[in-house]
Every structure is written in C-alpha cells, then in structure tokens.
MDTraj code that builds the backbone (N, CA, C; nanometers):
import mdtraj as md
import numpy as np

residues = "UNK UNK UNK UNK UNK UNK UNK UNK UNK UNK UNK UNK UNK UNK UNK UNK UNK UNK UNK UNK UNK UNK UNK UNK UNK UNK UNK UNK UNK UNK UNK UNK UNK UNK UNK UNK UNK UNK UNK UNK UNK UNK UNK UNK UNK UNK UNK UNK UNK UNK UNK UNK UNK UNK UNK UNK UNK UNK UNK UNK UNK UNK UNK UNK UNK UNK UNK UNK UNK UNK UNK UNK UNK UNK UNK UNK UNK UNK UNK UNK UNK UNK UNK UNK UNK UNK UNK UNK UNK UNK UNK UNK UNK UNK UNK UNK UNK UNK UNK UNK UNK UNK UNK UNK UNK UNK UNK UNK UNK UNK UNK UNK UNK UNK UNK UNK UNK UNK UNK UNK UNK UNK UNK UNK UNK UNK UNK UNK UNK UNK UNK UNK UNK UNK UNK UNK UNK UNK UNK UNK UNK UNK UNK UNK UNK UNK UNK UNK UNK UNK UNK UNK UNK UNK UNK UNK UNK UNK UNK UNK UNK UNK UNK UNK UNK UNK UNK UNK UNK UNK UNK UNK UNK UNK UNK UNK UNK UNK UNK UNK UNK UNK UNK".split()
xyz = np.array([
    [-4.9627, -2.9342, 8.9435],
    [-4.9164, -2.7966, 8.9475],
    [-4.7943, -2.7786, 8.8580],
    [-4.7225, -2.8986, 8.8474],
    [-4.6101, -2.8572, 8.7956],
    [-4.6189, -2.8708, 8.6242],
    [-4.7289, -2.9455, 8.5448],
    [-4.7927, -2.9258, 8.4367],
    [-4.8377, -2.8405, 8.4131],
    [-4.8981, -2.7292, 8.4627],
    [-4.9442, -2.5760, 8.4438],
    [-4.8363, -2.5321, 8.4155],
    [-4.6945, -2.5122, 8.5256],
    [-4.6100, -2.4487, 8.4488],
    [-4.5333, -2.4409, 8.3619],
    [-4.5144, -2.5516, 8.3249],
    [-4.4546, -2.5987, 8.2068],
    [-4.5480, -2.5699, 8.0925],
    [-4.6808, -2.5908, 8.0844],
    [-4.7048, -2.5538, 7.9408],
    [-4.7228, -2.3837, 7.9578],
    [-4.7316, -2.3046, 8.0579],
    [-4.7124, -2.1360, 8.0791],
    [-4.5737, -2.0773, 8.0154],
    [-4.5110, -2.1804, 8.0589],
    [-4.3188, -2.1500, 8.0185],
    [-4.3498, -2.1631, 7.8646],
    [-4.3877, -2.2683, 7.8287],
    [-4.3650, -2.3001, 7.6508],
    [-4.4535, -2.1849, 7.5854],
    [-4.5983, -2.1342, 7.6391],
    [-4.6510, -2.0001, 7.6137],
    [-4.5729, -1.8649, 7.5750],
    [-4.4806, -1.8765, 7.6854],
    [-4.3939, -1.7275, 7.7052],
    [-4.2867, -1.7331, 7.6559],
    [-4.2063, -1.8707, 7.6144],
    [-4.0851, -1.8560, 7.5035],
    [-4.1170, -1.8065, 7.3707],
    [-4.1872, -1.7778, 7.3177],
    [-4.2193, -1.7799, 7.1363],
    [-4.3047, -1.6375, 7.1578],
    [-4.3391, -1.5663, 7.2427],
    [-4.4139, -1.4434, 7.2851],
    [-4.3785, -1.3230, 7.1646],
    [-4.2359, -1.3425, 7.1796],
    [-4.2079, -1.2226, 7.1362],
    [-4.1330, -1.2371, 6.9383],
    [-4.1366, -1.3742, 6.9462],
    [-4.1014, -1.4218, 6.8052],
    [-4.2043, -1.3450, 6.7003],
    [-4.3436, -1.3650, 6.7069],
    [-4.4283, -1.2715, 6.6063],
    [-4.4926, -1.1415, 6.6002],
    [-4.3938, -1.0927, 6.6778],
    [-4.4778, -0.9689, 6.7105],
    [-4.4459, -0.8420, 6.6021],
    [-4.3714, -0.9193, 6.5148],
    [-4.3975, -0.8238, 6.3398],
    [-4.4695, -0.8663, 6.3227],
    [-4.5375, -0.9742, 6.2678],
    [-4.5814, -1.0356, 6.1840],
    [-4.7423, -1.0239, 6.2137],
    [-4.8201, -0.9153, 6.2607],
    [-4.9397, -0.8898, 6.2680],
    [-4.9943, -0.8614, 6.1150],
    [-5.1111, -0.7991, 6.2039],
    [-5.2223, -0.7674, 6.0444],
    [-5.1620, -0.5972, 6.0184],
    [-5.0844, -0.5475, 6.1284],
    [-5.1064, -0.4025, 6.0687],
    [-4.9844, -0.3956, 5.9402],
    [-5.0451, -0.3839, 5.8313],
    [-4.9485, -0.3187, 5.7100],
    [-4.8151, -0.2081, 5.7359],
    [-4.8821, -0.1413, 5.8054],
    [-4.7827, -0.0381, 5.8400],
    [-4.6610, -0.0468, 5.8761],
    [-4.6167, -0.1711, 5.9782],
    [-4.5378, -0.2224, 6.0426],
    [-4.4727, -0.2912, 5.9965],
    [-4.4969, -0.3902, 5.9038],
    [-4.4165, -0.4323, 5.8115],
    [-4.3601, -0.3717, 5.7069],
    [-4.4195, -0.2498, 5.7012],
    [-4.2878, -0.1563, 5.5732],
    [-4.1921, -0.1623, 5.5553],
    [-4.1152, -0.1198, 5.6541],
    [-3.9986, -0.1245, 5.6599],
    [-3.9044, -0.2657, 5.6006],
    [-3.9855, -0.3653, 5.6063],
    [-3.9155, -0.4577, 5.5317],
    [-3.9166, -0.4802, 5.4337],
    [-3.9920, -0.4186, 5.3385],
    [-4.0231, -0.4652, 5.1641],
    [-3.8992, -0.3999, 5.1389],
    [-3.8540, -0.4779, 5.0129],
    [-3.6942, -0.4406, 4.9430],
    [-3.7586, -0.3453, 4.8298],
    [-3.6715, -0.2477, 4.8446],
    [-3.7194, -0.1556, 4.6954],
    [-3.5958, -0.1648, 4.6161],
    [-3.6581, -0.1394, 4.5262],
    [-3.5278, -0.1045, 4.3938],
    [-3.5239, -0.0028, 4.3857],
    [-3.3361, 0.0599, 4.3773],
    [-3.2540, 0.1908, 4.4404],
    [-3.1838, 0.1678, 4.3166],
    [-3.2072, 0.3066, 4.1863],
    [-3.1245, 0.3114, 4.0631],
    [-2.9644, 0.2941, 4.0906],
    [-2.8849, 0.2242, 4.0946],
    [-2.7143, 0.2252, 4.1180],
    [-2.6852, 0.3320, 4.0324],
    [-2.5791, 0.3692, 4.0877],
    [-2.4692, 0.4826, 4.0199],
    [-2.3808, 0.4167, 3.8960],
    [-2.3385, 0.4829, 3.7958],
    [-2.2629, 0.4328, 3.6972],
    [-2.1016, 0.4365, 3.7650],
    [-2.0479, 0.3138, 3.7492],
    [-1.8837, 0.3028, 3.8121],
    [-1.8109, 0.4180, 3.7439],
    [-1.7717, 0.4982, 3.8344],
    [-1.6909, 0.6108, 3.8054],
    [-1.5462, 0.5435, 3.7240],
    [-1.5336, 0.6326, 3.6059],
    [-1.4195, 0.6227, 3.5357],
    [-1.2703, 0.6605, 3.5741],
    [-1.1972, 0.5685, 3.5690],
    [-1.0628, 0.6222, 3.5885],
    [-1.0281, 0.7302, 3.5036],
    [-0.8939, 0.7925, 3.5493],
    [-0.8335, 0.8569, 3.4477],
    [-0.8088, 0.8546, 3.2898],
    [-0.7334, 0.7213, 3.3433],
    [-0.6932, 0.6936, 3.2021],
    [-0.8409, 0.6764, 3.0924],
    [-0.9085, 0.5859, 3.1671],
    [-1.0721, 0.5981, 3.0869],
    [-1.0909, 0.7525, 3.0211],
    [-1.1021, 0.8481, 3.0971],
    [-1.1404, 0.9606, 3.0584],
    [-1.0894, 1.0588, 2.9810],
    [-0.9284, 1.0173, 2.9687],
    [-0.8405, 1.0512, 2.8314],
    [-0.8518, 0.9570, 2.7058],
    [-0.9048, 0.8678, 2.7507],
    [-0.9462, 0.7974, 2.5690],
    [-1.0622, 0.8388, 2.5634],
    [-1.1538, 0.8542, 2.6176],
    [-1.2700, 0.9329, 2.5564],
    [-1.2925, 1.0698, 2.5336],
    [-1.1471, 1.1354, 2.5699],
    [-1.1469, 1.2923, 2.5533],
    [-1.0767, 1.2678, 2.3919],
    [-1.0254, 1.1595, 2.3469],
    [-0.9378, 1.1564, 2.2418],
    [-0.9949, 1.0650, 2.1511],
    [-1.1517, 1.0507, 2.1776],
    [-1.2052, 0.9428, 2.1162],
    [-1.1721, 0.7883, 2.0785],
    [-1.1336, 0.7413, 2.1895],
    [-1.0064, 0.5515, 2.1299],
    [-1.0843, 0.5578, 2.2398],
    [-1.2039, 0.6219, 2.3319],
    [-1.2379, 0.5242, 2.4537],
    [-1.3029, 0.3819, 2.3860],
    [-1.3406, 0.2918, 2.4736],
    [-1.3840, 0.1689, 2.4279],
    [-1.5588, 0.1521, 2.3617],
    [-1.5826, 0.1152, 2.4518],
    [-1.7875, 0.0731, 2.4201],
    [-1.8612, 0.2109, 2.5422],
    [-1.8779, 0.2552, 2.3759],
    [-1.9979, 0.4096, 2.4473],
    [-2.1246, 0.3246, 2.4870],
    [-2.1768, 0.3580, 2.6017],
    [-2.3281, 0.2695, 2.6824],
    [-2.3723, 0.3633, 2.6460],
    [-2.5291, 0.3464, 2.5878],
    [-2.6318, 0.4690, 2.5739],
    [-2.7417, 0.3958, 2.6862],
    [-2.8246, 0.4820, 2.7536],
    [-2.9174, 0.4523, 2.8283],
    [-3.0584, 0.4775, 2.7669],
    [-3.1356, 0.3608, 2.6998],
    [-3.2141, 0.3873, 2.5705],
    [-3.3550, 0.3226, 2.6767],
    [-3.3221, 0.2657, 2.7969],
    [-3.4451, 0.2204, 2.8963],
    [-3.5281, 0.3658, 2.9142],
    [-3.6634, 0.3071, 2.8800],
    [-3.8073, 0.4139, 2.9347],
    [-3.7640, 0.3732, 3.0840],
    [-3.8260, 0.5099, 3.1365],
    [-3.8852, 0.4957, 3.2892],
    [-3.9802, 0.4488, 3.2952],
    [-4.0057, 0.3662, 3.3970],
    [-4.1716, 0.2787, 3.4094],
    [-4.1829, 0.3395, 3.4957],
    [-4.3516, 0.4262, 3.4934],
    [-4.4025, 0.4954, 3.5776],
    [-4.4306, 0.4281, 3.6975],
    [-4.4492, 0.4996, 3.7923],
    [-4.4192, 0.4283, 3.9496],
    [-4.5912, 0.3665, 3.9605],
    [-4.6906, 0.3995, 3.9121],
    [-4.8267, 0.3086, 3.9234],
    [-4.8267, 0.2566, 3.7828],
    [-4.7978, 0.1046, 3.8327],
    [-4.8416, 0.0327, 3.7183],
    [-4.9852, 0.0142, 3.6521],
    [-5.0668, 0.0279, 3.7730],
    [-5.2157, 0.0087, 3.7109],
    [-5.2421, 0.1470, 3.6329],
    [-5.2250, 0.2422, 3.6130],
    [-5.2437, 0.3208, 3.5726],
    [-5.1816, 0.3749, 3.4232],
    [-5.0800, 0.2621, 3.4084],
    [-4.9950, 0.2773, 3.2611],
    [-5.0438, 0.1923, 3.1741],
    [-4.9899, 0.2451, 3.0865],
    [-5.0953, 0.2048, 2.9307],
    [-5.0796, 0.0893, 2.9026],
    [-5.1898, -0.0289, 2.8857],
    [-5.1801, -0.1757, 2.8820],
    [-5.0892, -0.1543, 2.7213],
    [-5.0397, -0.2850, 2.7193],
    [-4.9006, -0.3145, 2.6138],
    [-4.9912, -0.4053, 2.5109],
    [-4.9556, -0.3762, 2.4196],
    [-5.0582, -0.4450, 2.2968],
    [-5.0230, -0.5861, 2.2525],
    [-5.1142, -0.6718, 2.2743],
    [-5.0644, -0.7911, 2.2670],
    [-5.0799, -0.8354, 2.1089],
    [-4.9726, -0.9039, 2.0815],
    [-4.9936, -0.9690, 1.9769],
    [-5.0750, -1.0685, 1.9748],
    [-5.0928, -1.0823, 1.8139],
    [-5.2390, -1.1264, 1.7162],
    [-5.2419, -1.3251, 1.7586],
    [-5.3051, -1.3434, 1.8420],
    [-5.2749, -1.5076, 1.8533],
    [-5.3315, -1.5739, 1.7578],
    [-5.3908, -1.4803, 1.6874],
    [-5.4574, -1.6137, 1.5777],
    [-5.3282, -1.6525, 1.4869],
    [-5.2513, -1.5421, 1.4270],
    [-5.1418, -1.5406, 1.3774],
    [-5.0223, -1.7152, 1.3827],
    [-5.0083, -1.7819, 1.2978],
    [-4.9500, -1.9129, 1.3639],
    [-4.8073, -1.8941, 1.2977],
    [-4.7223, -1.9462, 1.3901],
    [-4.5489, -1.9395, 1.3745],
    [-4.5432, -2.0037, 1.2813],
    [-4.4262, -1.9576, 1.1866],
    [-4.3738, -2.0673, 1.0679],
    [-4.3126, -2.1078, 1.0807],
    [-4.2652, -2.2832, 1.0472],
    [-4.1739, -2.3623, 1.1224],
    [-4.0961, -2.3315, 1.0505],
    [-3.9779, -2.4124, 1.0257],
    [-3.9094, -2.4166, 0.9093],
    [-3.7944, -2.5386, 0.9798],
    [-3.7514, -2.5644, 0.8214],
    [-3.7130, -2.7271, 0.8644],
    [-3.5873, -2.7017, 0.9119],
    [-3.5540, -2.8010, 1.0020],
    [-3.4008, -2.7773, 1.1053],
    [-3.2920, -2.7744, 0.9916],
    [-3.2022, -2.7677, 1.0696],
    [-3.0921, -2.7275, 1.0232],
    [-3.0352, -2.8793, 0.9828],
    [-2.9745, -2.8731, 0.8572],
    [-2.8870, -2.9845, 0.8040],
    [-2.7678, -3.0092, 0.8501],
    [-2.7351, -3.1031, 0.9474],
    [-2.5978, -3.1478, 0.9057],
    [-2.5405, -3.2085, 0.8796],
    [-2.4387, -3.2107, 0.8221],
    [-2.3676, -3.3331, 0.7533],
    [-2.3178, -3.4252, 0.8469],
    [-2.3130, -3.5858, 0.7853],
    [-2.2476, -3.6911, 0.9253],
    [-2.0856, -3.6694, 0.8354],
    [-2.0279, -3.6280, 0.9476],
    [-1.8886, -3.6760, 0.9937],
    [-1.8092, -3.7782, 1.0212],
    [-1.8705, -3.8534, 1.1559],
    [-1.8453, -3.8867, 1.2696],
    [-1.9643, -3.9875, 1.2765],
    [-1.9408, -4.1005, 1.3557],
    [-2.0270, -4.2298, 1.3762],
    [-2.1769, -4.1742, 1.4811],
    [-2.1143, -4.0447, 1.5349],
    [-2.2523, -4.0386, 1.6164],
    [-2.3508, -3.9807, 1.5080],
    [-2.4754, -4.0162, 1.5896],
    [-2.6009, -3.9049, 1.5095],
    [-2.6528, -3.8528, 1.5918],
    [-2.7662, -3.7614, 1.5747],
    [-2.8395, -3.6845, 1.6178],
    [-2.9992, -3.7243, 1.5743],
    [-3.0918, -3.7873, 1.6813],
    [-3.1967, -3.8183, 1.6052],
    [-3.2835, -3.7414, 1.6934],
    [-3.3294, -3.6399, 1.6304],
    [-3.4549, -3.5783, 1.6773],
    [-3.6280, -3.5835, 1.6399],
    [-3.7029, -3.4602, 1.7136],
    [-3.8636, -3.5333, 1.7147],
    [-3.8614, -3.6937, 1.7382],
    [-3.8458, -3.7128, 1.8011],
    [-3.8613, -3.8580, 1.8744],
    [-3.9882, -3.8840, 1.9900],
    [-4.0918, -4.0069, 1.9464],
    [-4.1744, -3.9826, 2.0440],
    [-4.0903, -3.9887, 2.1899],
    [-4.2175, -3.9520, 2.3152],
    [-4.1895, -3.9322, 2.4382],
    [-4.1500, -4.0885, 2.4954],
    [-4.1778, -4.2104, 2.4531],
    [-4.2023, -4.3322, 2.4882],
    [-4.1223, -4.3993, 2.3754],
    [-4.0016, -4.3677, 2.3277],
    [-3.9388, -4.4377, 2.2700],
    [-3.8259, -4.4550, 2.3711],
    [-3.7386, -4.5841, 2.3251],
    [-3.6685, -4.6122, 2.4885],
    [-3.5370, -4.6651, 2.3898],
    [-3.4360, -4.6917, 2.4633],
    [-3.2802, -4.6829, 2.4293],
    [-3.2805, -4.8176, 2.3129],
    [-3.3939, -4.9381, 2.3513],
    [-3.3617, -5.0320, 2.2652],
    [-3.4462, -5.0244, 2.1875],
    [-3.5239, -4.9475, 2.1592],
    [-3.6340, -4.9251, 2.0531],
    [-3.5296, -4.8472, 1.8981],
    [-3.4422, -4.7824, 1.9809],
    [-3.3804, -4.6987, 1.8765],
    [-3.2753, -4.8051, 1.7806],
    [-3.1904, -4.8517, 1.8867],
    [-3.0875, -4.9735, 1.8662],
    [-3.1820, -5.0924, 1.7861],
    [-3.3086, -5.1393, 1.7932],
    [-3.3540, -5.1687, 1.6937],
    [-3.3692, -5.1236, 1.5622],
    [-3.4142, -4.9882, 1.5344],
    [-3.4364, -4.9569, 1.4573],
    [-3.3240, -4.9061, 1.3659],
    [-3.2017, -4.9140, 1.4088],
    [-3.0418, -4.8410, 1.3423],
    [-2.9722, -4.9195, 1.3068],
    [-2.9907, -5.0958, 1.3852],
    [-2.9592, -5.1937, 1.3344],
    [-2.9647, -5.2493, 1.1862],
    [-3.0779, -5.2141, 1.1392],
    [-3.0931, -5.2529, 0.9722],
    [-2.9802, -5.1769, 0.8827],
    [-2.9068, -5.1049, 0.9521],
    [-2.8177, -4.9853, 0.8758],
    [-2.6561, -5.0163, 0.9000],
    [-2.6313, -5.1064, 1.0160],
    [-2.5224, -5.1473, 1.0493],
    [-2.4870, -5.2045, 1.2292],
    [-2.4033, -5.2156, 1.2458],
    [-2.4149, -5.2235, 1.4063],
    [-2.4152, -5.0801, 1.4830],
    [-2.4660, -5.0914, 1.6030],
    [-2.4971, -4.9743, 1.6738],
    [-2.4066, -5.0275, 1.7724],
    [-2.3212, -4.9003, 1.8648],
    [-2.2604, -4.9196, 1.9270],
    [-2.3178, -4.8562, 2.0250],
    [-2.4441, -4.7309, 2.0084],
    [-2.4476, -4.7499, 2.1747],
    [-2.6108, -4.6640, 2.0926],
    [-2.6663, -4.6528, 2.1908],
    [-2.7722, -4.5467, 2.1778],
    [-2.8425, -4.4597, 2.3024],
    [-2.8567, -4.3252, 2.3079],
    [-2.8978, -4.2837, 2.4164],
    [-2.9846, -4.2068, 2.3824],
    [-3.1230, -4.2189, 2.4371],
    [-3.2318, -4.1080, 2.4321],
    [-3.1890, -4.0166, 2.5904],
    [-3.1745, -3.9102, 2.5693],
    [-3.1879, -3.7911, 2.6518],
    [-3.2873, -3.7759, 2.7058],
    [-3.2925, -3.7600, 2.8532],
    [-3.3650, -3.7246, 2.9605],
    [-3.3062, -3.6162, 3.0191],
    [-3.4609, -3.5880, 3.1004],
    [-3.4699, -3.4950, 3.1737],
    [-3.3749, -3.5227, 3.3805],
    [-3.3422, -3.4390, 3.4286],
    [-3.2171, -3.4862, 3.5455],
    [-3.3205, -3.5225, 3.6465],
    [-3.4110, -3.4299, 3.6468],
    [-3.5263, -3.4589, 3.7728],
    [-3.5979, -3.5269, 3.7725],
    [-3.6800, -3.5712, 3.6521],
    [-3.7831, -3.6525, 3.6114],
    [-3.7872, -3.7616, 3.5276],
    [-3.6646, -3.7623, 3.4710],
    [-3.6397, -3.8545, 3.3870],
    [-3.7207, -3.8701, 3.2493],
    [-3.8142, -3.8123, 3.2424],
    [-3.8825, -3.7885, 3.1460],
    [-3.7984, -3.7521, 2.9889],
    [-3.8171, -3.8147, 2.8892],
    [-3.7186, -3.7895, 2.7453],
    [-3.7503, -3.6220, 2.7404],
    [-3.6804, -3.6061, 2.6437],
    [-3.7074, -3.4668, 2.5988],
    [-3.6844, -3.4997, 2.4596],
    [-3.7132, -3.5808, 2.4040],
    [-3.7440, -3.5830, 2.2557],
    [-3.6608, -3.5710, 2.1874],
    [-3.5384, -3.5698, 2.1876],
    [-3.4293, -3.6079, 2.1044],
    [-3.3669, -3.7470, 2.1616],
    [-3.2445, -3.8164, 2.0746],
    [-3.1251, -3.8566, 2.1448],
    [-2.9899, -3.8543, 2.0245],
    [-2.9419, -4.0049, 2.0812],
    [-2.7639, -4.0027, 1.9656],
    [-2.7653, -4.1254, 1.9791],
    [-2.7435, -4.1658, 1.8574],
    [-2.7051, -4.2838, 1.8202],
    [-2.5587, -4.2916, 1.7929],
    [-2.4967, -4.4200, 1.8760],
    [-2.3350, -4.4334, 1.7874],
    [-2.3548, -4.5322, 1.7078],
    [-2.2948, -4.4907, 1.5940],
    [-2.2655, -4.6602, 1.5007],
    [-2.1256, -4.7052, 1.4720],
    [-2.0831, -4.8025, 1.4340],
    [-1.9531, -4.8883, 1.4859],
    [-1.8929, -4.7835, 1.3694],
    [-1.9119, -4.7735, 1.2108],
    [-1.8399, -4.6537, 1.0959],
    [-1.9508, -4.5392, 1.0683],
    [-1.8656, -4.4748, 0.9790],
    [-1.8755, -4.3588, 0.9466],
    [-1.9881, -4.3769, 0.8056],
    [-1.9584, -4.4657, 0.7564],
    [-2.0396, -4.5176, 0.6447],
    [-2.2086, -4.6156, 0.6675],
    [-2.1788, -4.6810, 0.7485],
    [-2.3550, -4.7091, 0.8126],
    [-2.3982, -4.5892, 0.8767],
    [-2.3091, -4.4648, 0.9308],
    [-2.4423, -4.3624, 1.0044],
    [-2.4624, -4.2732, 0.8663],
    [-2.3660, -4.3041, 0.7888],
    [-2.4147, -4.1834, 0.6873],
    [-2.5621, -4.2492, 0.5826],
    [-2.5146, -4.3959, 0.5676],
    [-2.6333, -4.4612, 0.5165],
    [-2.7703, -4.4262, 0.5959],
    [-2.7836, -4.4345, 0.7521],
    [-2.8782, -4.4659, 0.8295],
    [-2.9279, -4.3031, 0.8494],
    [-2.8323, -4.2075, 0.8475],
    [-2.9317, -4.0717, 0.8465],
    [-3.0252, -4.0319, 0.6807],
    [-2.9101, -4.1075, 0.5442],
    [-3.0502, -4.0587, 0.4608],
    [-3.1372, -4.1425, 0.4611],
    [-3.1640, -4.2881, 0.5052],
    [-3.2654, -4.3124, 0.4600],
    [-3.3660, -4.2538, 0.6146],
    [-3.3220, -4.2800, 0.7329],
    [-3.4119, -4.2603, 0.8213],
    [-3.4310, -4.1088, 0.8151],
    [-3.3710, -4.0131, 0.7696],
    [-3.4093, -3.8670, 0.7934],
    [-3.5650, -3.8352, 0.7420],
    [-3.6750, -3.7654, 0.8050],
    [-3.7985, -3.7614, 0.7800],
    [-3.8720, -3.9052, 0.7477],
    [-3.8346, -3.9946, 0.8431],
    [-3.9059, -4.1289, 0.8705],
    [-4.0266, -4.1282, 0.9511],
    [-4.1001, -4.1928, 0.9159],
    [-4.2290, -4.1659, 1.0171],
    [-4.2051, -4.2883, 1.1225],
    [-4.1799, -4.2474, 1.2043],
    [-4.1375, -4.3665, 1.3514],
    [-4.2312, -4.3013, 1.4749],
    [-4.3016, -4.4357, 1.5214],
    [-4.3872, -4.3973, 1.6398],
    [-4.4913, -4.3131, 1.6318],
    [-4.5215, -4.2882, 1.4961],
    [-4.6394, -4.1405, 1.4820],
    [-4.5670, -4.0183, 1.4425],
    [-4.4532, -4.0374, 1.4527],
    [-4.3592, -3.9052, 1.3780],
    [-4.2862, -3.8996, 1.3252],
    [-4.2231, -3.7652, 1.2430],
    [-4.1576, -3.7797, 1.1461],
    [-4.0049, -3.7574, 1.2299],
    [-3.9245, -3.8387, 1.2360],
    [-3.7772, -3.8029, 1.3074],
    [-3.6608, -3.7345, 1.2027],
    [-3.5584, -3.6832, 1.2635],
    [-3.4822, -3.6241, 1.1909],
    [-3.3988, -3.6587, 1.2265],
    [-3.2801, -3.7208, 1.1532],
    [-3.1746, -3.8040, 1.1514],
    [-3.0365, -3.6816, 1.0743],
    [-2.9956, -3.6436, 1.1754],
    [-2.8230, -3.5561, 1.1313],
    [-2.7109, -3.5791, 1.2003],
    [-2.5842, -3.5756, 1.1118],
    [-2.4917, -3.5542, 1.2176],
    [-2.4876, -3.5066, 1.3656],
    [-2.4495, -3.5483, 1.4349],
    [-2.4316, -3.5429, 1.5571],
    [-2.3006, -3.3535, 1.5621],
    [-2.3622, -3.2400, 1.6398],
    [-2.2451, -3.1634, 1.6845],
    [-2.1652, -3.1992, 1.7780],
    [-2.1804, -3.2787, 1.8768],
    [-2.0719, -3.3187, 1.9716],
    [-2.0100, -3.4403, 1.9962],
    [-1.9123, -3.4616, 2.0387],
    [-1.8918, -3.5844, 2.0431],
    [-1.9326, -3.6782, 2.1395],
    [-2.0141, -3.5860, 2.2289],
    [-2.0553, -3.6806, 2.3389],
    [-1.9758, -3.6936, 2.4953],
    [-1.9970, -3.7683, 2.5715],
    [-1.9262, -3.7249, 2.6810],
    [-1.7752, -3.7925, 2.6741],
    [-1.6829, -3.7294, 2.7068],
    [-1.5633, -3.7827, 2.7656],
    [-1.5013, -3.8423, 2.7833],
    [-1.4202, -3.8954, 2.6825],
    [-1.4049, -4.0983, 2.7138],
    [-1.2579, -4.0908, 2.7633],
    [-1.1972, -4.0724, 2.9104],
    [-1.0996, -4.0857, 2.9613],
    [-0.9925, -4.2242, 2.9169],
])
top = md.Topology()
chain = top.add_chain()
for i, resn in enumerate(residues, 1):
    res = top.add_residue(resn, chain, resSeq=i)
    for name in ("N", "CA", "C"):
        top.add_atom(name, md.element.get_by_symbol(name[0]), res)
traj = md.Trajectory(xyz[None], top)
C-alpha cells in the first residue's frame, strides 16, 4: 500500500510543470519574442544647437527597406550566377624583417617537425609552430617559423616562397606579428 502512494505522489508533483507546453498553438503565443522597432535616443540640447548651426557630428540616414511582414509572399532575391568562378589573386607580399615567418597553404598533415626539417637547409630554426584549431586541434593551414637571424629567414622565404611541399604550393613571407609574449 505504501508503494501505490509513493509512485501517486511522484505523479502529482510535475502535474502542473507542462501544462503550457500542449499541442494548442494558441497558448503558447504569448511567448514568441517579436521584434519592437526602438526609438532613436533623444538628443540633448546641446546636440540640437550644433545641428541647428550645422557643426552637429555624424548625420544617420535610415536607407533600410521595410521587409514586408509575409515573407513567403515577397519577391525571391536573385541569386547570383554560380557558374561564375572567383578570381584568386596572389597574397599579399611581405617583406622579412624579423627572424619570424609566415608560411602559408600548408598541407592539413604537416606537423611542427616536418616544417623544422624543411627550414633547416636555410639555417637553424629556433622554433616552429603550425597553428591549430582550440577545439579540435585540427591545423588550419598556415603556421611561423622562427629562425636564429634575420638573414637565413630572408634566404629561406625566397627560395621556399611558391615551393611545392606536400602537394602544394606554400607561401613563405614575413611574419606581421611577433608572436606571443615573451615575459
């Protein structure tokens, strides 16, 4: 007897927990969030004497269409031509500076000592890092090479720049940053 009531009790706690959450549509209205146009922040004074005297700051024009309230019913948007193919164009040059490089298009399966092999013929390498991804670890196809001078990375970006390594052609430039932080 006293197993009946106990699973009757656990029945009648949670009773009233779904009692939105039916099939009728209607009832749940009230909860869908709509989008409510905001008001433009009212101008101070002083705002409104530089624009009576023209020195106000950045005139906003409101150049947004209204999107009609049934979307199915508005005029499909014309898609561009996919046969059409993007033109690449070759990255940007930069000059080495600085001992780091920048080696990009890098296969997916090239790994930290694959690179340090390959930068070695140019001088000593002081460090090398292919860039990954934070979650997956997966490369993302670039990294940076350090080299010990300024004169082996400048050697090692012309000859390796447009090298065919791993099945591709890599691109070997100055490095823009210096890298992380050396306290």
């Amino acid at each position: 007897m006293a197993e009946s009531r106990q699973s009757g009790h656990r029945n009648n706690r949670n009773r009233n927990r779904n009692r939105n959450s039916g099939s009728n549509p209607r009832r749940n209205r009230k909860f869908v969030k709509q989008k409510v146009p905001r008001k433009p922040k009212k101008k101070s004074l002083f705002q409104r004497l530089l624009n009576l005297f023209g020195l106000g700051g950045k005139k906003t024009k409101n150049n947004k269409k209204q999107r009609p309230q049934n979307r199915n019913n508005s005029k499909k948007r014309a898609t561009p031509n996919r046969t059409q193919t993007r033109q690449s164009r070759p990255p940007e040059k930069i000059p080495v500076t600085s001992e780091r490089l920048y080696v990009g298009n890098i296969s997916y399966q090239t790994s930290d000592e694959d690179l340090i092999e390959l930068f070695e013929k140019f001088g000593d390498v002081r460090s090398a890092e292919v860039v990954r991804h934070s979650r997956n670890s997966r490369s993302k196809g670039y990294a940076f090479v350090e080299m010990n001078n300024v004169d082996a990375a400048t050697k090692a970006a012309q000859e390796l720049h447009d090298h065919e390594y791993m099945g591709r052609k890599i691109i070997v430039n100055g490095a823009k940053s210096r890298g992380k932080a050396s306290d």
